[in-house]
C-alpha positions as CSV (number, residue, x, y, z in Angstrom):
1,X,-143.0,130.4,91.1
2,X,-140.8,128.6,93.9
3,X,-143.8,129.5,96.4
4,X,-146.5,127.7,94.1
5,X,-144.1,125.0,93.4
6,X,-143.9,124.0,97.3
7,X,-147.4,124.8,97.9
8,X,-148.1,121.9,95.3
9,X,-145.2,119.8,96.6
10,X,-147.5,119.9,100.4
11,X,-150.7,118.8,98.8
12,X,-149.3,116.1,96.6
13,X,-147.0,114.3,99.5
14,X,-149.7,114.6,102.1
15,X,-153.0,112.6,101.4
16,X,-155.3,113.3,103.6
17,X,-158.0,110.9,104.1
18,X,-160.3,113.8,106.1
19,X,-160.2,111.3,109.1
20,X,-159.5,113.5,112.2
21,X,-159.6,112.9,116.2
22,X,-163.0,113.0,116.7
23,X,-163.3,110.1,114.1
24,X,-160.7,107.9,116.7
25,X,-162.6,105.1,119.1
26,X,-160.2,106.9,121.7
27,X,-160.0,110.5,122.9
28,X,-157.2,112.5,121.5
29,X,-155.6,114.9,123.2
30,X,-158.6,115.5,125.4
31,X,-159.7,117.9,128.3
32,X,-158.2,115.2,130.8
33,X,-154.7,116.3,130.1
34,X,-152.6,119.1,131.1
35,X,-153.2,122.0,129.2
36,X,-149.9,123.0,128.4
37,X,-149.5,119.2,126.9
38,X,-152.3,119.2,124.6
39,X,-150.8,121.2,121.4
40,X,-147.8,118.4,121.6
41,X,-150.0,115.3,121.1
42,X,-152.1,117.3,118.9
43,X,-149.1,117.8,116.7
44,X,-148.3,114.2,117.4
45,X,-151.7,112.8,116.3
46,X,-151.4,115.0,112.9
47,X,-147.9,113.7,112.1
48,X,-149.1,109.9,112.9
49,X,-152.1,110.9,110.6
50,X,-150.5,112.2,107.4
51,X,-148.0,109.1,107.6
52,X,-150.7,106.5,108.4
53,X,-153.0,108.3,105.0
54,X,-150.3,107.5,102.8
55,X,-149.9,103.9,104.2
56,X,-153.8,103.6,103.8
57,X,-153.9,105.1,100.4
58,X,-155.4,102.7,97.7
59,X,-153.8,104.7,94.5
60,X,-150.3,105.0,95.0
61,X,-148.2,102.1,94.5
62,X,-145.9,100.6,96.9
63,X,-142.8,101.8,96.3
64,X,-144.5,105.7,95.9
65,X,-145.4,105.0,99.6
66,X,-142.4,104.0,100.7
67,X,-140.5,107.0,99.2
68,X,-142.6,109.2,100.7
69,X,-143.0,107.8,103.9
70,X,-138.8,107.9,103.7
71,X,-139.0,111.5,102.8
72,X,-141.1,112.0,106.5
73,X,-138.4,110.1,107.9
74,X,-135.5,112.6,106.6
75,X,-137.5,115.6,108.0
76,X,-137.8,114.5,111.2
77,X,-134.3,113.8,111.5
78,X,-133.2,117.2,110.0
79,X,-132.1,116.1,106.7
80,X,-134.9,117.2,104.5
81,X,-136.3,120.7,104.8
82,X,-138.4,120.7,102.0
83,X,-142.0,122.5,102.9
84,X,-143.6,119.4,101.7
85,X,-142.9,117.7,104.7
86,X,-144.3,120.5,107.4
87,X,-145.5,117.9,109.5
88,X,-142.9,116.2,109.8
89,X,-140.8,119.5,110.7
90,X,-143.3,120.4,113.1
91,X,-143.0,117.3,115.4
92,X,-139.5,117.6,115.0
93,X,-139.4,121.3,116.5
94,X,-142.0,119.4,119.3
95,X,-139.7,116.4,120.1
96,X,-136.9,118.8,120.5
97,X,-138.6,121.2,123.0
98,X,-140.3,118.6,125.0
99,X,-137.0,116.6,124.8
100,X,-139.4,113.3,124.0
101,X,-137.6,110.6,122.2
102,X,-137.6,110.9,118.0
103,X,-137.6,106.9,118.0
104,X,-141.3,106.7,118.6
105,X,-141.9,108.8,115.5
106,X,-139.7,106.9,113.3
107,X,-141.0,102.9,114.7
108,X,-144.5,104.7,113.3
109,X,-143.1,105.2,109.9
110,X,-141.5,101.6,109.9
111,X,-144.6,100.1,110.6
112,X,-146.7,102.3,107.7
113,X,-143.6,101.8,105.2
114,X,-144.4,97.6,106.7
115,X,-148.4,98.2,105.3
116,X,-147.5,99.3,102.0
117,X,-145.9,96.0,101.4
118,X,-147.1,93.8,103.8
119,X,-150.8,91.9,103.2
120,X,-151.0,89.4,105.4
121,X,-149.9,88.0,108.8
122,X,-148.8,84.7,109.4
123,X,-149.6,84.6,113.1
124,X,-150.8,86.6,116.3
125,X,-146.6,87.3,117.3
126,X,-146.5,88.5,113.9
127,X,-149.3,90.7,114.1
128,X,-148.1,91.9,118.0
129,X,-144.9,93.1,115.8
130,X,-146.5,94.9,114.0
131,X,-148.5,96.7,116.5
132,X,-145.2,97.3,118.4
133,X,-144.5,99.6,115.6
134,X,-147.5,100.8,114.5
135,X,-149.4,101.1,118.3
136,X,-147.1,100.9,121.1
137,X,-145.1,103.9,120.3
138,X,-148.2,105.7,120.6
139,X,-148.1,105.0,124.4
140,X,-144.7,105.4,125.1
141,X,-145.0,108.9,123.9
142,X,-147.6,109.8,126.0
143,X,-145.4,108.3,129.0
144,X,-142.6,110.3,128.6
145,X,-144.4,113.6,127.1
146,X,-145.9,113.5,130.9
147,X,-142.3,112.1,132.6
148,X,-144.1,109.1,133.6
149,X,-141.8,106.0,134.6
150,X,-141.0,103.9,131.4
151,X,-141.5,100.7,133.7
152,X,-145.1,101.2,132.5
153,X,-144.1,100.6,129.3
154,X,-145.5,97.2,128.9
155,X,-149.2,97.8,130.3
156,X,-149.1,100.8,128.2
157,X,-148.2,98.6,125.1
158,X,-151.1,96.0,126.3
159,X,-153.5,98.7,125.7
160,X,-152.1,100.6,122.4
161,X,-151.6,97.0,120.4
162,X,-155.1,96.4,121.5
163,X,-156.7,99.4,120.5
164,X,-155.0,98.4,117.3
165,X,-156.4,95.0,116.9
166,X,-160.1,96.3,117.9
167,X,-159.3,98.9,115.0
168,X,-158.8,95.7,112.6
169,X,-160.9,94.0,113.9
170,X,-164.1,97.1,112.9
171,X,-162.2,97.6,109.7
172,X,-161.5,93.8,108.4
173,X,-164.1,93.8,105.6
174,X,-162.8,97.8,104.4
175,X,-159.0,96.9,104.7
176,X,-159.6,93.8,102.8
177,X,-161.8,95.4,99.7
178,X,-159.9,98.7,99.3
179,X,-156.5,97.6,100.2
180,X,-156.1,93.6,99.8
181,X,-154.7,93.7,103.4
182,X,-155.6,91.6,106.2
183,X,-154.6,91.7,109.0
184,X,-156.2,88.7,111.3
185,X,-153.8,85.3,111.7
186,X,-153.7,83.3,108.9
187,X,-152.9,80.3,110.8
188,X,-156.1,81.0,112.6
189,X,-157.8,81.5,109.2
190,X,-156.5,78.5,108.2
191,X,-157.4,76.4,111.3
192,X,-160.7,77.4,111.0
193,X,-161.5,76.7,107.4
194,X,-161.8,80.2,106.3
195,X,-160.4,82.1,103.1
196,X,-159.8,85.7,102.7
197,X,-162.7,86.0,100.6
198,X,-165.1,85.7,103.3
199,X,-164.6,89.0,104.2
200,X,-165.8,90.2,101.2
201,X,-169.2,88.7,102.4
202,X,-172.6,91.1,103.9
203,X,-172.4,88.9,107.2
204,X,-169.3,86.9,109.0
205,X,-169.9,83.1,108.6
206,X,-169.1,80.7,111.5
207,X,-165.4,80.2,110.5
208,X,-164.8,84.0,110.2
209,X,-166.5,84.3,113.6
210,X,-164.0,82.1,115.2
211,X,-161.2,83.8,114.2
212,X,-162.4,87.1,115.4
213,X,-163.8,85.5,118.5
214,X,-160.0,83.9,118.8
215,X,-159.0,87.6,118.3
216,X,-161.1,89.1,120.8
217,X,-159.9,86.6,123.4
218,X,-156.5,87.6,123.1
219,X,-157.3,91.5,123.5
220,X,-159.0,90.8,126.3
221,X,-155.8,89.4,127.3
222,X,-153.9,92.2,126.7
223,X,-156.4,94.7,128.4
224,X,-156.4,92.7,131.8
225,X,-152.6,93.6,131.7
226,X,-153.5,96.9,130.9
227,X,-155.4,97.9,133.6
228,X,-151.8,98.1,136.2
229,X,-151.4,100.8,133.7
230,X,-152.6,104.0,135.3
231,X,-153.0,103.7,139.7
232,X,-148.7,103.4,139.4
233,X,-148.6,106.5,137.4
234,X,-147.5,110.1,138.5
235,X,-149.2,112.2,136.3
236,X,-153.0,112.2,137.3
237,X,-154.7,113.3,134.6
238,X,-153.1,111.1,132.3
239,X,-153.7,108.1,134.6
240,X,-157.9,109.1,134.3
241,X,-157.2,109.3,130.7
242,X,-155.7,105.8,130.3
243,X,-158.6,104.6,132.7
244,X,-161.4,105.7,130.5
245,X,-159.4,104.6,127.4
246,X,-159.3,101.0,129.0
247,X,-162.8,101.2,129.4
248,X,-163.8,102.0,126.2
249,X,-161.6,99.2,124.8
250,X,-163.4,96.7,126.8
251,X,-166.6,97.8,125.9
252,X,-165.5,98.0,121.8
253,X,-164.3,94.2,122.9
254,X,-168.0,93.1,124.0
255,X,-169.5,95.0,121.3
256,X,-167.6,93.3,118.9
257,X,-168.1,90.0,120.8
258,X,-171.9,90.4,120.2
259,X,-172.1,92.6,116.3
260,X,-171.1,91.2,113.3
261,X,-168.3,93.9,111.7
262,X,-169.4,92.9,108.3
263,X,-172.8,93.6,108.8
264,X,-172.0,97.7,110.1
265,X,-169.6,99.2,111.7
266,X,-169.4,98.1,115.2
267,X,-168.7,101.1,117.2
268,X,-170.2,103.0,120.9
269,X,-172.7,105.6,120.9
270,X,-171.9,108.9,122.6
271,X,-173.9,107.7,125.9
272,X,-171.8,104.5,126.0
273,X,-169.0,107.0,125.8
274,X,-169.7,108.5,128.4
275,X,-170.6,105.6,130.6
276,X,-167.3,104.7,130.2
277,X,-166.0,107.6,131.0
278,X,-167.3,107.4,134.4
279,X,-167.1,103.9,134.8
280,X,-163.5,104.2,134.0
281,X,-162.6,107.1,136.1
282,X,-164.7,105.1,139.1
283,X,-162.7,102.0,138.7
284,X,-159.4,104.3,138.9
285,X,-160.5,106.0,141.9
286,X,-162.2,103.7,144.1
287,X,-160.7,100.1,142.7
288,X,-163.4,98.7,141.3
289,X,-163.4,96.0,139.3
């Protein structure tokens, strides 16, 4: 009976949205990194995936987010060994092996127990707090997984908070319709005439194209800062994987520069892939720009 009981317990904390790594605009634990790493950020990703479902989950109500998103919280500091939470014990047996810091974990479930309450962002400093939280910690994991220098913590949180904001930026019209949350500037919204409800519209008027061309501008920003990120590094292969990463995050940039996100969603095709993937390794190797 206590067997059934937790098996239940798992399947009704976890909600699994079926989104997995292949679905990511970024590789995920890929060939590129050490072997011996891989099983670490895959455990990583899965943690940052249950957590991120229930944030994302438009039946449960705030405050049944919150508590379970707390419940993650007390597993992976030791407090809470109920089965429910396996993924959470998992990447805490991880973190303590690899010796990684436990703080990255826990600035992701701040930032998911943020989106169940949070709709809307006044400003881009706003929304870059955010993305510390919910992005950046990303990074810095994958720094110190690999012993890299933590010096390179700010070119590596360039590129994670804009990954982010290229994820909101495809997603606006989905976030908006199945969760009420958006997360582009509202003083940019503002300035530009535009209401909320214009991203419940089949193509992004003028207004609404400012603000994500605004939006894009600043990515681009944060990706030319981005690209110190991996000739300093020590570990190779992750320095090739942030390389090709960069590259496909300036590509999503001029892709989204061009397709309207309302009309489909904006995203490369396996040969633009791999065209970054070579482009990106290229630029790494013989400093191009």
């Amino acid at each position: 009976m206590g067997e059934t009981r937790d098996i239940i317990e798992v399947k009704t904390v976890e909600l699994p949205s079926g989104k997995v790594a292949k679905d990511e605009n970024f590789p995920v634990g890929s060939m590129l990194l050490p072997r011996v790493l891989r099983p670490h950020v895959a455990t990583f990703y899965e943690f940052a995936r249950a957590i991120d479902d229930i944030a994302d989950n438009s039946i449960l109500l705030p405050e049944e987010k919150i508590e379970r998103l707390e419940g993650f919280d007390k597993a992976l500091m030791g407090l809470d060994n109920t089965p429910a939470f396996e993924k959470a014990h998992i990447m805490r047996s991880s973190i303590i092996f690899t010796g990684v810091p436990i703080q990255h974990c826990r600035d992701l479930i701040s930032a998911f127990k943020q989106d169940a309450v949070k709709l809307r962002y006044n400003d881009w400093d706003e929304l870059m707090d955010y993305c510390d939280r919910s992005a950046a910690p990303v990074g810095r994991y994958l720094l110190d997984l690999h012993g890299v220098s933590k010096d390179l913590y700010p070119a590596s949180d360039a590129l994670c908070n804009a990954l982010q904001v290229i994820n909101h930026l495809q997603d606006c019209q989905s976030d908006y319709r199945e969760m009420n949350r958006v997360y582009l500037p509202q003083n940019w919204m503002t300035q530009a005439g535009v209401d909320v409800t214009d991203l419940d519209q089949p193509f992004t008027g003028t207004g609404l194209r400012r603000v994500l061309n605004h939006c894009l501008g600043e990515t681009s920003e944060l990706l030319k800062f981005a690209r110190q990120l991996p000739g300093p590094m020590s570990s190779r292969r992750l320095a090739m994987e942030s390389a090709v990463i960069i590259r496909i995050a300036e590509q999503l940039v001029f892709e989204l520069s061009r397709r309207d996100p309302l009309a489909e969603r904006v995203a490369l095709t396996k040969m633009q892939y791999f065209t970054c993937f070579f482009a990106g390794i290229t630029r790494l190797f013989f400093k191009t720009r």
